[in-house]
CHARMM-style PDB file with segment names, atoms N, HN, CA, C and O in Angstrom:
ATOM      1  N   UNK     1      14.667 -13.930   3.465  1.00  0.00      PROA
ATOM      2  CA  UNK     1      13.642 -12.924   3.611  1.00  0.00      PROA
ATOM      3  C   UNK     1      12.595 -13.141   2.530  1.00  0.00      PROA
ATOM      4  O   UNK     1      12.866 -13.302   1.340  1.00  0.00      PROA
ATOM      5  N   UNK     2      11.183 -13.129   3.133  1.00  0.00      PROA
ATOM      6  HN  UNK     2      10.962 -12.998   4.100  1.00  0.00      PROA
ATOM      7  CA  UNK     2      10.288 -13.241   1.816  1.00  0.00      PROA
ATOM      8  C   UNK     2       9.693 -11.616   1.971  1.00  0.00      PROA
ATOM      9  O   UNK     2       9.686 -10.842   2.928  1.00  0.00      PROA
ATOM     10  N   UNK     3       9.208 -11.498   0.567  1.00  0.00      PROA
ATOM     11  HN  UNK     3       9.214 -12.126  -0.210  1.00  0.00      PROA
ATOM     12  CA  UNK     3       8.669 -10.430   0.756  1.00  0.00      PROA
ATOM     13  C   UNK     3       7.150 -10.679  -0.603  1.00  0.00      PROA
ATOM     14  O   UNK     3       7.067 -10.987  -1.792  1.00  0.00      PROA
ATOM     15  N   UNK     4       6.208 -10.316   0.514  1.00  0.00      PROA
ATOM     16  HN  UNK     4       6.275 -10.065   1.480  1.00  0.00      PROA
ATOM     17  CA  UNK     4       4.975 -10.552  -0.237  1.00  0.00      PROA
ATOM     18  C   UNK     4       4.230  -9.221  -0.411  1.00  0.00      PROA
ATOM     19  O   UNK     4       4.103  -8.457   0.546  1.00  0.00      PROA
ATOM     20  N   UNK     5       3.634  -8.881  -1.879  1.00  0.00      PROA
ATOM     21  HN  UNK     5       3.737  -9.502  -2.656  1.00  0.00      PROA
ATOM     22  CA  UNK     5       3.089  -8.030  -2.748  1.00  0.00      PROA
ATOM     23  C   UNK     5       1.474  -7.948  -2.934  1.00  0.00      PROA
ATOM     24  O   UNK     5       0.934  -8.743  -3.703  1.00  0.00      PROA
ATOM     25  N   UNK     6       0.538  -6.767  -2.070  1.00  0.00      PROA
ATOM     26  HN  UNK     6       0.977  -6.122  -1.445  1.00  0.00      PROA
ATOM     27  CA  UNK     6      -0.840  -6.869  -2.236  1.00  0.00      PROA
ATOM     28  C   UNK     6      -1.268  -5.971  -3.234  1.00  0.00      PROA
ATOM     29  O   UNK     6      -1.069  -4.758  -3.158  1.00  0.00      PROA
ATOM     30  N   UNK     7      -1.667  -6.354  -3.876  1.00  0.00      PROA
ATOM     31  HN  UNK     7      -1.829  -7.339  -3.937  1.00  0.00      PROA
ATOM     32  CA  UNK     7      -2.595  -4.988  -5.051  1.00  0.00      PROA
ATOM     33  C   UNK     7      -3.740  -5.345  -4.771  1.00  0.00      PROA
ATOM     34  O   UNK     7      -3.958  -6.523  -4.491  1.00  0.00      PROA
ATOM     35  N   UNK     8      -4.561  -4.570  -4.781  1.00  0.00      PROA
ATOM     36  HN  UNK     8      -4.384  -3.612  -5.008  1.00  0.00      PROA
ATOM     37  CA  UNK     8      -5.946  -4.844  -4.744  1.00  0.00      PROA
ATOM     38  C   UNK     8      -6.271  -5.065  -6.425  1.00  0.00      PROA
ATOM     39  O   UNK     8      -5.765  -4.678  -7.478  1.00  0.00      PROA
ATOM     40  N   UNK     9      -7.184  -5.743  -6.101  1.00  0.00      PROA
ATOM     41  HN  UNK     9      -7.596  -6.057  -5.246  1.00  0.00      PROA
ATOM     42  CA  UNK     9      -7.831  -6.577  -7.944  1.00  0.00      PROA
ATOM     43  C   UNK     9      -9.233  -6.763  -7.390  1.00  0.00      PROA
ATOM     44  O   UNK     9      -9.517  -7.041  -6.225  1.00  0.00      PROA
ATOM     45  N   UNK    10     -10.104  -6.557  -8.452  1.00  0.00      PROA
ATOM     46  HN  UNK    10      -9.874  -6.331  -9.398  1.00  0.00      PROA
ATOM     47  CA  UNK    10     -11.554  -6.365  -8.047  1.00  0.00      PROA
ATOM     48  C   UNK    10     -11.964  -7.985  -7.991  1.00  0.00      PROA
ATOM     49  O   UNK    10     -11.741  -8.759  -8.922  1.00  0.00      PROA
ATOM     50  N   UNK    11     -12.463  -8.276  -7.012  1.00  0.00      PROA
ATOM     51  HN  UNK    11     -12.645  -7.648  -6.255  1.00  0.00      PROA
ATOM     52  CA  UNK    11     -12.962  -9.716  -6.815  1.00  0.00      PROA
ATOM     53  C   UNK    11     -11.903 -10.260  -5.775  1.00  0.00      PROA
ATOM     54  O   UNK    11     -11.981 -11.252  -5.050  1.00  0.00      PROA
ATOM     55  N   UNK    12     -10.963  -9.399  -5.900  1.00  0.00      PROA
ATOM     56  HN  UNK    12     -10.899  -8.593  -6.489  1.00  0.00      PROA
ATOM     57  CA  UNK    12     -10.170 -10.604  -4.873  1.00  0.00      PROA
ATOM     58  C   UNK    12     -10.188 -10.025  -3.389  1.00  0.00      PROA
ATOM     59  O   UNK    12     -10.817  -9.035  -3.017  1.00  0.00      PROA
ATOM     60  N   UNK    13      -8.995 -11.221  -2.268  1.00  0.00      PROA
ATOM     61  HN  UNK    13      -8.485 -12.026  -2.570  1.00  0.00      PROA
ATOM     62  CA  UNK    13      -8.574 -10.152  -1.369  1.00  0.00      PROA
ATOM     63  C   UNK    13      -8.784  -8.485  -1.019  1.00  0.00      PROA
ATOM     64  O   UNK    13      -7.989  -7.606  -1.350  1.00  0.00      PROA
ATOM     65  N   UNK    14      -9.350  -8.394  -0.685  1.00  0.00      PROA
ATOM     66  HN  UNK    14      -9.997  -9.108  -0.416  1.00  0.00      PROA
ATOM     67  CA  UNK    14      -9.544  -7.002   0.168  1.00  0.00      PROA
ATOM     68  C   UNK    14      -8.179  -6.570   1.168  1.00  0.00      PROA
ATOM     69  O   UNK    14      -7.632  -7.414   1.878  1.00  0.00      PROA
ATOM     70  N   UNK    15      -7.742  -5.186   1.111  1.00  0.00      PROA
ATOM     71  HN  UNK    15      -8.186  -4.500   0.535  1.00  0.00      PROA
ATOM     72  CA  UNK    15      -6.755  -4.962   1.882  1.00  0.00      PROA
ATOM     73  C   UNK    15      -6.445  -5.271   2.970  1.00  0.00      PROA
ATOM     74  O   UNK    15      -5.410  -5.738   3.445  1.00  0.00      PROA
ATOM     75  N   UNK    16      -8.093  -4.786   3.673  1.00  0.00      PROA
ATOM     76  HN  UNK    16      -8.934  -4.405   3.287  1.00  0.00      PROA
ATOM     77  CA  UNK    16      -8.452  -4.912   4.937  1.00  0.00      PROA
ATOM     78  C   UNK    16      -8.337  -5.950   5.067  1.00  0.00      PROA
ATOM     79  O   UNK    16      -7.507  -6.120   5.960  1.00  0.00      PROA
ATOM     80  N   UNK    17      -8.702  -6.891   4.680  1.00  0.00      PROA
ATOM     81  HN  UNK    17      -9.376  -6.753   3.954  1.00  0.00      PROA
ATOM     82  CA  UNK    17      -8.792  -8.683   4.779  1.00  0.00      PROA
ATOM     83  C   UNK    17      -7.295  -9.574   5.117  1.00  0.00      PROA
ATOM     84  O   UNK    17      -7.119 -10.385   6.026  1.00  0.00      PROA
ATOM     85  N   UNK    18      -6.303  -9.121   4.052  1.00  0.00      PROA
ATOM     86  HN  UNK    18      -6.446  -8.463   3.313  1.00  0.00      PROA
ATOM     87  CA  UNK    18      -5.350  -9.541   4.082  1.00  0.00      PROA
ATOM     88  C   UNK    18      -4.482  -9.017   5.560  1.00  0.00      PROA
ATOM     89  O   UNK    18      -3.731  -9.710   6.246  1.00  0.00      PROA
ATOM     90  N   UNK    19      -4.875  -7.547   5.774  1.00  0.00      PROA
ATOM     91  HN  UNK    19      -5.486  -6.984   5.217  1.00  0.00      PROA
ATOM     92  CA  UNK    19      -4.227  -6.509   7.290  1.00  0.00      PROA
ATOM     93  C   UNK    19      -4.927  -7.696   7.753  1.00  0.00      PROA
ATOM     94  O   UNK    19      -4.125  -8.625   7.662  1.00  0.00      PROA
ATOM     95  N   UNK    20      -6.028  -8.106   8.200  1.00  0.00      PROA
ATOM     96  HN  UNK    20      -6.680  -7.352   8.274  1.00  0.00      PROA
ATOM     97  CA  UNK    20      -6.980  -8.931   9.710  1.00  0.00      PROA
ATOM     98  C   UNK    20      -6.047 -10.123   9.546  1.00  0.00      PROA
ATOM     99  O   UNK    20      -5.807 -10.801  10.545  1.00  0.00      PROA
ATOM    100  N   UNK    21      -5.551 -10.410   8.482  1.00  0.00      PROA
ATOM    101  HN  UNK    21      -5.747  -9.859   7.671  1.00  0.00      PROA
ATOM    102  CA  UNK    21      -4.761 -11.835   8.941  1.00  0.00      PROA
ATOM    103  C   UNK    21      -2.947 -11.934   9.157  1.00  0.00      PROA
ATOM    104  O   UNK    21      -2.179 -12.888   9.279  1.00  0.00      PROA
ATOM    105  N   UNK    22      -2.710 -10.074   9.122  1.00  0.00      PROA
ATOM    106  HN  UNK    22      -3.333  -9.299   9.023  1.00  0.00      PROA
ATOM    107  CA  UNK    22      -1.276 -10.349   8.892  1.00  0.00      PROA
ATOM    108  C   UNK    22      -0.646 -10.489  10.565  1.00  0.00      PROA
ATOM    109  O   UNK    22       0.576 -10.634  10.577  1.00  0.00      PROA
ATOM    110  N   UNK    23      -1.210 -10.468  11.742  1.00  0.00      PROA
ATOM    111  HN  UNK    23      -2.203 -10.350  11.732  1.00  0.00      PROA
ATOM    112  CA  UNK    23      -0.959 -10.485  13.104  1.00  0.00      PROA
ATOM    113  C   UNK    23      -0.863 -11.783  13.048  1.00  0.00      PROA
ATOM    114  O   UNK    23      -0.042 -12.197  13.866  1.00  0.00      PROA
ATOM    115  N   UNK    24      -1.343 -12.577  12.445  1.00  0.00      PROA
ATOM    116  HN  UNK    24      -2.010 -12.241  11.780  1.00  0.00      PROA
ATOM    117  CA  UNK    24      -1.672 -14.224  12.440  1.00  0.00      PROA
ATOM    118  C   UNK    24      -0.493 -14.987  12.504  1.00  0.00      PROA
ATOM    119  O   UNK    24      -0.079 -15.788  13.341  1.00  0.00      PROA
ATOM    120  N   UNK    25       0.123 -14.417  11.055  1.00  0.00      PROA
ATOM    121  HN  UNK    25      -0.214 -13.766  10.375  1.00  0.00      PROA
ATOM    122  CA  UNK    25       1.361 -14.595  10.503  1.00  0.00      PROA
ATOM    123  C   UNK    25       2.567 -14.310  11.064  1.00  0.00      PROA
ATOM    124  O   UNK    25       2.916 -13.130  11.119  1.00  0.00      PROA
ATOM    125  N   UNK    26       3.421 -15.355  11.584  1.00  0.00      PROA
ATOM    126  HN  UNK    26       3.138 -16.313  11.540  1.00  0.00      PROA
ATOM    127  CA  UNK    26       4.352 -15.383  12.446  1.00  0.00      PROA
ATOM    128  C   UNK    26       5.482 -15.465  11.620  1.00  0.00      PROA
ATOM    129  O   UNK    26       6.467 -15.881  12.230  1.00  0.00      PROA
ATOM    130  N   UNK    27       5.678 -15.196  10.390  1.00  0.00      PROA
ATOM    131  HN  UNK    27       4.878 -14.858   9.895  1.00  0.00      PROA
ATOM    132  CA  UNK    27       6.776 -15.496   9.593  1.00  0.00      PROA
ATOM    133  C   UNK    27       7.341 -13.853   9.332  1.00  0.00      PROA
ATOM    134  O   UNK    27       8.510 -13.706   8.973  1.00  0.00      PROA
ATOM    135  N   UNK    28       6.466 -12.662   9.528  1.00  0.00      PROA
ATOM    136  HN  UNK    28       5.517 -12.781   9.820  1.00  0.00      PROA
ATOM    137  CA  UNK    28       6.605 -11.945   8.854  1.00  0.00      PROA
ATOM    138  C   UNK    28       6.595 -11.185  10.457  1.00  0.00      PROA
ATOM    139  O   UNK    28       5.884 -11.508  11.409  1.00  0.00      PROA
ATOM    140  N   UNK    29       7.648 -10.056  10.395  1.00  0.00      PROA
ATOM    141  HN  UNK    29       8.225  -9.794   9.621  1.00  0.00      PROA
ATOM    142  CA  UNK    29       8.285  -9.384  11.418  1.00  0.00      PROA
ATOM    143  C   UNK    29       8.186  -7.672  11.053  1.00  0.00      PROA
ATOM    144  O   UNK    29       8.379  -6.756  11.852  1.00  0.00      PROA
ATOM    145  N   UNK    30       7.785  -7.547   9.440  1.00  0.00      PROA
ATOM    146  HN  UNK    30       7.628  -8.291   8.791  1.00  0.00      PROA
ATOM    147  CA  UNK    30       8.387  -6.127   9.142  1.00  0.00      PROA
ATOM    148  C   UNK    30       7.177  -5.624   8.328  1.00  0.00      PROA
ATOM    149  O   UNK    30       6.790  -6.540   7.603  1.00  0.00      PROA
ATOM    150  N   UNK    31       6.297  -4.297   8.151  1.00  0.00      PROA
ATOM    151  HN  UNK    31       6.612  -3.553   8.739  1.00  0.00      PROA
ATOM    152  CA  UNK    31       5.347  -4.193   7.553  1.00  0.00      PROA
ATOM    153  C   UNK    31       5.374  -2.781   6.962  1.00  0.00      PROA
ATOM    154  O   UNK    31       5.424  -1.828   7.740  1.00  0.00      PROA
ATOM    155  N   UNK    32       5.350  -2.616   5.874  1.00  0.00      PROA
ATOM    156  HN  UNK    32       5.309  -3.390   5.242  1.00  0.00      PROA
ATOM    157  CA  UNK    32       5.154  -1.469   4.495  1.00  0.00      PROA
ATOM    158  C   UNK    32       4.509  -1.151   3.853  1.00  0.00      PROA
ATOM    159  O   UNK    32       4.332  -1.754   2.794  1.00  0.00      PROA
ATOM    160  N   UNK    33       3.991  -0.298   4.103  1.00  0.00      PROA
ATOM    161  HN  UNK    33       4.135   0.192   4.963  1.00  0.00      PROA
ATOM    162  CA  UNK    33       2.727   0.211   3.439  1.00  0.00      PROA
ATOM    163  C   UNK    33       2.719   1.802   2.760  1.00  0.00      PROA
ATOM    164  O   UNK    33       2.729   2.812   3.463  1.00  0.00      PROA
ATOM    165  N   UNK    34       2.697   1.817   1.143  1.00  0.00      PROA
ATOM    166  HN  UNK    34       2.688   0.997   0.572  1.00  0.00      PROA
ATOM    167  CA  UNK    34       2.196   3.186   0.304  1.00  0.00      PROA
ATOM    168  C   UNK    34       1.250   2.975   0.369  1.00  0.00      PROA
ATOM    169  O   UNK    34       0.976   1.799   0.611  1.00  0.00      PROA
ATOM    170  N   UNK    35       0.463   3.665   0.249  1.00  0.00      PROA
ATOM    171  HN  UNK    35       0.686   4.620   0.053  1.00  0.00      PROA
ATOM    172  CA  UNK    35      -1.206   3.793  -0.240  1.00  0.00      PROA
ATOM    173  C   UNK    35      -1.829   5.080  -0.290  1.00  0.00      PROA
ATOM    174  O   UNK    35      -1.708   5.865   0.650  1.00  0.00      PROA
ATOM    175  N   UNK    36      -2.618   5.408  -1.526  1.00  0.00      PROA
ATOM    176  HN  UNK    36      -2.716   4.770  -2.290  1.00  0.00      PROA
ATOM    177  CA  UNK    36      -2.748   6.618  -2.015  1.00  0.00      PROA
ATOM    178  C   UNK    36      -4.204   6.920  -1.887  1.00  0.00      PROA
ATOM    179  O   UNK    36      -4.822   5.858  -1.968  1.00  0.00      PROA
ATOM    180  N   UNK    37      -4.934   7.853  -1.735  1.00  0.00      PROA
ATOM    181  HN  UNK    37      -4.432   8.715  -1.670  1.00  0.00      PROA
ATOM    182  CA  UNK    37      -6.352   8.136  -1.424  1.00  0.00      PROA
ATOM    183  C   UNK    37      -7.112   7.464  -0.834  1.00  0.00      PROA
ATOM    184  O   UNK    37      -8.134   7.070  -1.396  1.00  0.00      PROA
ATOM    185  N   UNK    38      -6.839   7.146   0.444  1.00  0.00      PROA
ATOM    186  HN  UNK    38      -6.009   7.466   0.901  1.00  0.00      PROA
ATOM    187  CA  UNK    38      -7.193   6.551   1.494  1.00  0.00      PROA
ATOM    188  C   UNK    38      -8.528   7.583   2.114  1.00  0.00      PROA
ATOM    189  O   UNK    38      -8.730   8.686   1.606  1.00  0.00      PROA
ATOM    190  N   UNK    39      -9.247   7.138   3.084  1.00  0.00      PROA
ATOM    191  HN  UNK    39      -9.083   6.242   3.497  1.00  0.00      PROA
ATOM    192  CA  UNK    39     -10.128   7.362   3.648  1.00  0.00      PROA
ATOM    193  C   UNK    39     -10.185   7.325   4.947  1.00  0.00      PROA
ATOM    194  O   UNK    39      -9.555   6.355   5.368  1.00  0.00      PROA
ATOM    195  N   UNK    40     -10.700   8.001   5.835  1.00  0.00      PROA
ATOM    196  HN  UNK    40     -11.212   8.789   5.493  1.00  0.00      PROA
ATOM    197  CA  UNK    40     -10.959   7.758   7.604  1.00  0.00      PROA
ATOM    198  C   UNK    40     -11.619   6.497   7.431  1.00  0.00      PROA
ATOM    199  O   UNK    40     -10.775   5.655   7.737  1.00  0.00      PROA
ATOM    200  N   UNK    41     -12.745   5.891   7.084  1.00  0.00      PROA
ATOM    201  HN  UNK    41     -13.430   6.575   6.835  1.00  0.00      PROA
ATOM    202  CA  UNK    41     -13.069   4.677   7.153  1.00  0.00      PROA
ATOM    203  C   UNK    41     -12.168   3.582   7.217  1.00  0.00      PROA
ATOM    204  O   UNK    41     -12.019   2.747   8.109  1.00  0.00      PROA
ATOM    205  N   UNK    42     -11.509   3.741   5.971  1.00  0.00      PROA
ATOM    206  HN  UNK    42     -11.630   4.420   5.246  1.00  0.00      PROA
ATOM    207  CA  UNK    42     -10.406   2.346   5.771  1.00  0.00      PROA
ATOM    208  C   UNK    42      -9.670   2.843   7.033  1.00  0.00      PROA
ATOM    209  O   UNK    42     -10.165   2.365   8.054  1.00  0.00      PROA
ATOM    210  N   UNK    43      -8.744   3.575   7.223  1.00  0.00      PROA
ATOM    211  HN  UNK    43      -8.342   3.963   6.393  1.00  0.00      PROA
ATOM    212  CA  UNK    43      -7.555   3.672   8.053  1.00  0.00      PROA
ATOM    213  C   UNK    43      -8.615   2.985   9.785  1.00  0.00      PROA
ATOM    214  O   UNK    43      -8.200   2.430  10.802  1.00  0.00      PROA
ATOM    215  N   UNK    44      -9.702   3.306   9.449  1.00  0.00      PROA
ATOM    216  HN  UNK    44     -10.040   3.756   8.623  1.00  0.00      PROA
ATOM    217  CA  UNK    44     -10.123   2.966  11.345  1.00  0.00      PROA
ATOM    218  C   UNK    44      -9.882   1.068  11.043  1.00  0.00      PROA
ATOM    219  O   UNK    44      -9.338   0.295  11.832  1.00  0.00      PROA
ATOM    220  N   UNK    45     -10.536   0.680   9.539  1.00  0.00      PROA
ATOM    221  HN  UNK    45     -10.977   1.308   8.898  1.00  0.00      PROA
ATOM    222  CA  UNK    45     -10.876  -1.560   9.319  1.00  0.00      PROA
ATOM    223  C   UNK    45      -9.066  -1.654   9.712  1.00  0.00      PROA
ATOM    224  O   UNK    45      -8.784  -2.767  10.157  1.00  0.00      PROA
ATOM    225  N   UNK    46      -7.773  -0.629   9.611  1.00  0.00      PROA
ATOM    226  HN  UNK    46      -8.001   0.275   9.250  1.00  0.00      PROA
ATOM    227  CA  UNK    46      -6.431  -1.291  10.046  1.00  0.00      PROA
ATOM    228  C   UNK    46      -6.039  -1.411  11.110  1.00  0.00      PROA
ATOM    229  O   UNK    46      -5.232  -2.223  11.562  1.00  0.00      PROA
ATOM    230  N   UNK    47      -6.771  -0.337  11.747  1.00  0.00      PROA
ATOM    231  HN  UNK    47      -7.428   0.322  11.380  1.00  0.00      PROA
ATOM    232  CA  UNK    47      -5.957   0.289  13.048  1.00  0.00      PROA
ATOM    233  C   UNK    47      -5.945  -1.278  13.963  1.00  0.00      PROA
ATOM    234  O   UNK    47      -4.791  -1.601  14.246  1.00  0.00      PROA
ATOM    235  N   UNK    48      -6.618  -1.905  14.275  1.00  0.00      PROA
ATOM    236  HN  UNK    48      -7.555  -1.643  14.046  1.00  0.00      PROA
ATOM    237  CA  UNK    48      -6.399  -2.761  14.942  1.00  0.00      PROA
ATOM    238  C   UNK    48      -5.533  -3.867  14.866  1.00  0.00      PROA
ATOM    239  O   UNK    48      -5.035  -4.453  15.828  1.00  0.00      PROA
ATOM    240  N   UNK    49      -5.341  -4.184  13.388  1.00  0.00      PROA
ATOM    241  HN  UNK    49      -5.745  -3.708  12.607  1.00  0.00      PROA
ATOM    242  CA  UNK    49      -4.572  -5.394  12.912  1.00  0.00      PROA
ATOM    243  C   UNK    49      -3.324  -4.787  13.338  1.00  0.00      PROA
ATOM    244  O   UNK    49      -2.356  -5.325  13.876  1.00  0.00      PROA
ATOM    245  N   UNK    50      -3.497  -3.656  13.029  1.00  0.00      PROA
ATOM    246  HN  UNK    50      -4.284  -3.220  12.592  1.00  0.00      PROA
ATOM    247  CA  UNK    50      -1.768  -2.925  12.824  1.00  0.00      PROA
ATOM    248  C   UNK    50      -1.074  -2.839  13.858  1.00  0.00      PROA
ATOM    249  O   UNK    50       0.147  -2.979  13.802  1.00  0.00      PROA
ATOM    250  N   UNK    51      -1.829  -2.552  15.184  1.00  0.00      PROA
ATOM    251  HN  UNK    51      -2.821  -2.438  15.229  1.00  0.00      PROA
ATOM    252  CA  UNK    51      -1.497  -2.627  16.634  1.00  0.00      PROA
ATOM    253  C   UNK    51      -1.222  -3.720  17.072  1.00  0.00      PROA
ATOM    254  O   UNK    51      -0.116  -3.705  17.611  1.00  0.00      PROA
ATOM    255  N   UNK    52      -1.868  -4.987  17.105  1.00  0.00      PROA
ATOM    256  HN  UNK    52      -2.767  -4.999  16.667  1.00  0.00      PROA
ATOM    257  CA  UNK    52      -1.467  -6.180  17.029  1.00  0.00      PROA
ATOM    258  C   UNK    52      -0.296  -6.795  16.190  1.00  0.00      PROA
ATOM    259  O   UNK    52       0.366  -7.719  16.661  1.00  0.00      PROA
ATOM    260  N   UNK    53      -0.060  -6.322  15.042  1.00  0.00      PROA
ATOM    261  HN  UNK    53      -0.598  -5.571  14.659  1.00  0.00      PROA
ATOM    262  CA  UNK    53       1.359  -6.494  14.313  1.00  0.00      PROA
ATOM    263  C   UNK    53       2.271  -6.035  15.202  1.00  0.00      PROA
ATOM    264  O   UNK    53       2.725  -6.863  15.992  1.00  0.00      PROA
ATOM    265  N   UNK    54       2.612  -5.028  15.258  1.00  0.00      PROA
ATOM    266  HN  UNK    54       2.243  -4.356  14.616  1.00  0.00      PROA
ATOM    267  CA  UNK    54       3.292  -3.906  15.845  1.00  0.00      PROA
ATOM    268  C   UNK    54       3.671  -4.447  17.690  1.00  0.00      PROA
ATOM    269  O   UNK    54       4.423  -3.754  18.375  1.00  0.00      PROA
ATOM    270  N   UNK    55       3.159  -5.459  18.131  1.00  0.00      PROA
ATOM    271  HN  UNK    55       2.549  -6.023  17.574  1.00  0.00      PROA
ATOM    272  CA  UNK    55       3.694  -5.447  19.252  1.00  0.00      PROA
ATOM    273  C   UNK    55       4.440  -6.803  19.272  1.00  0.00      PROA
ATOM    274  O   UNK    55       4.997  -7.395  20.198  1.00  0.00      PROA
ATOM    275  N   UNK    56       4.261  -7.150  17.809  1.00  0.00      PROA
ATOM    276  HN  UNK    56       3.809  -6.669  17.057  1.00  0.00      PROA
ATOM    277  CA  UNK    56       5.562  -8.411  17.364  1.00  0.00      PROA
ATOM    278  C   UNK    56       6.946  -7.883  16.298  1.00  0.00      PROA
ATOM    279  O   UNK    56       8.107  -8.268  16.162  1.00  0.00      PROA
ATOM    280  N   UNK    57       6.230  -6.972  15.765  1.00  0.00      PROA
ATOM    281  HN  UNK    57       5.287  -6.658  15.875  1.00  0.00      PROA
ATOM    282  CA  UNK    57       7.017  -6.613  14.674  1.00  0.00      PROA
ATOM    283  C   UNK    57       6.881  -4.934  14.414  1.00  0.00      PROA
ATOM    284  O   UNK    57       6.266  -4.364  15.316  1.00  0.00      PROA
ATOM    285  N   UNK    58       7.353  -4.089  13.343  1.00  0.00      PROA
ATOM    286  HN  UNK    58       7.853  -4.552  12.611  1.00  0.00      PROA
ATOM    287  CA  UNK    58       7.535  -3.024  13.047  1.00  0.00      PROA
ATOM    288  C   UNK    58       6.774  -2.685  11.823  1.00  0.00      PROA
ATOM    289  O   UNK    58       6.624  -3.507  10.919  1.00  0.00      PROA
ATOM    290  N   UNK    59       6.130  -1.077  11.771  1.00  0.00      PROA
ATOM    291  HN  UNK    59       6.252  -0.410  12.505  1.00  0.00      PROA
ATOM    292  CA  UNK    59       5.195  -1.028  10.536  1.00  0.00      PROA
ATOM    293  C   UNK    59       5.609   0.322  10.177  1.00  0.00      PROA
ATOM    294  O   UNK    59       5.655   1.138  11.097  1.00  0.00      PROA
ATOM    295  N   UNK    60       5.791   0.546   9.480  1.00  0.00      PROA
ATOM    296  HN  UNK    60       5.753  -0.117   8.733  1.00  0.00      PROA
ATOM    297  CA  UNK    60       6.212   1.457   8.025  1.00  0.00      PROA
ATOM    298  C   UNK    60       4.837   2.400   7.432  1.00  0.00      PROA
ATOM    299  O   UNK    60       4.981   2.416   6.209  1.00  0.00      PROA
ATOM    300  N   UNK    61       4.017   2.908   7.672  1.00  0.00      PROA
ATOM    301  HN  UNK    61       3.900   2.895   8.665  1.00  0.00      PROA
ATOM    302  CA  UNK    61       3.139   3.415   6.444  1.00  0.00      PROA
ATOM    303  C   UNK    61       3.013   5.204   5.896  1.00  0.00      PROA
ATOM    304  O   UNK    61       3.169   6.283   6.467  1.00  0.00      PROA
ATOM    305  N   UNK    62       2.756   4.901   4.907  1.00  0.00      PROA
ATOM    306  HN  UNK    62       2.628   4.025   4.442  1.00  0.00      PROA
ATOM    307  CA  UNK    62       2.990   6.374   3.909  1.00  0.00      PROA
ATOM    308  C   UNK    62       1.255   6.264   3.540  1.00  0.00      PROA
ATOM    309  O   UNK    62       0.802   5.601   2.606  1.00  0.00      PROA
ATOM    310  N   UNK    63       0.547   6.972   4.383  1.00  0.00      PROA
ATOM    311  HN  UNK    63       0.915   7.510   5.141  1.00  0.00      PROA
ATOM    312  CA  UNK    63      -0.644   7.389   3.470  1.00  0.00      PROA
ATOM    313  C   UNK    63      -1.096   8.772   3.145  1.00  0.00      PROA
ATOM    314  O   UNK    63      -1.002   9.756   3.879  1.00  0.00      PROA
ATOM    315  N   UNK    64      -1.636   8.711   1.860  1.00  0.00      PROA
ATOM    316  HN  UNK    64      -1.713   7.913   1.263  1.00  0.00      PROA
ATOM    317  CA  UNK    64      -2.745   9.609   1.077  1.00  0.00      PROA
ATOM    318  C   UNK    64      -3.715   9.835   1.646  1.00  0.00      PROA
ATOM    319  O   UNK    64      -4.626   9.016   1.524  1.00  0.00      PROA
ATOM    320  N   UNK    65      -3.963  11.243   2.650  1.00  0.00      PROA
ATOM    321  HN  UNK    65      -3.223  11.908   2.749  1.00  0.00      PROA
ATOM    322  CA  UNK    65      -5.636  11.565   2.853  1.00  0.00      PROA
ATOM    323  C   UNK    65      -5.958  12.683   1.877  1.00  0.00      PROA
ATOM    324  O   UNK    65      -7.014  13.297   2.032  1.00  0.00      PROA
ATOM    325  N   UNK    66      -5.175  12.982   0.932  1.00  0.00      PROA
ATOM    326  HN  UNK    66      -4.318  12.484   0.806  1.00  0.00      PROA
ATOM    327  CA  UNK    66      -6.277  14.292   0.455  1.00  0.00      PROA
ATOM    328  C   UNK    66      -5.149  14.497  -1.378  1.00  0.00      PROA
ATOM    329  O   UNK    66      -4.045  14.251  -1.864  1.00  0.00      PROA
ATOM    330  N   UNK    67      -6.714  15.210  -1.750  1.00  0.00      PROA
ATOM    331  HN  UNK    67      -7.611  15.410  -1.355  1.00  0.00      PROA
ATOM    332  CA  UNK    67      -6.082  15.118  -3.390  1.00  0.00      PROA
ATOM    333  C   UNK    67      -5.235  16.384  -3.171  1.00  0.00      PROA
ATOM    334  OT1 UNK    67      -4.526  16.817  -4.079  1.00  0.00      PROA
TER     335      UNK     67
END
């Protein structure tokens, strides 16, 4: 089992970026997601990757909409 770790870091990878390519990825079957003060914007840049994951594999997420 691998298990790979995103933090966002300023300059790098974007969340969203890394979600658009995780349907791609045929190695990875299982998907987990915390994330804390999230936004309607961001949650609409996933919705699609995530649906496309999701009809290979299984997704997990815990989000933050409000302080």
């Amino acid at each position: 089992m691998e298990i790979s770790v995103v933090a966002q870091v300023g300059g790098k990878d974007s969340h969203a970026a890394v979600l658009h390519r995780l349907p791609l990825n045929k190695q990875f079957i299982r998907f987990r997601a915390l994330i804390a003060f999230t936004r309607q914007s961001w949650i609409a840049l996933i919705d699609e990757p995530l649906k496309r994951f999701t009809a290979r594999g299984s997704a997990d997420d815990i989000v933050g909409v409000d302080l």
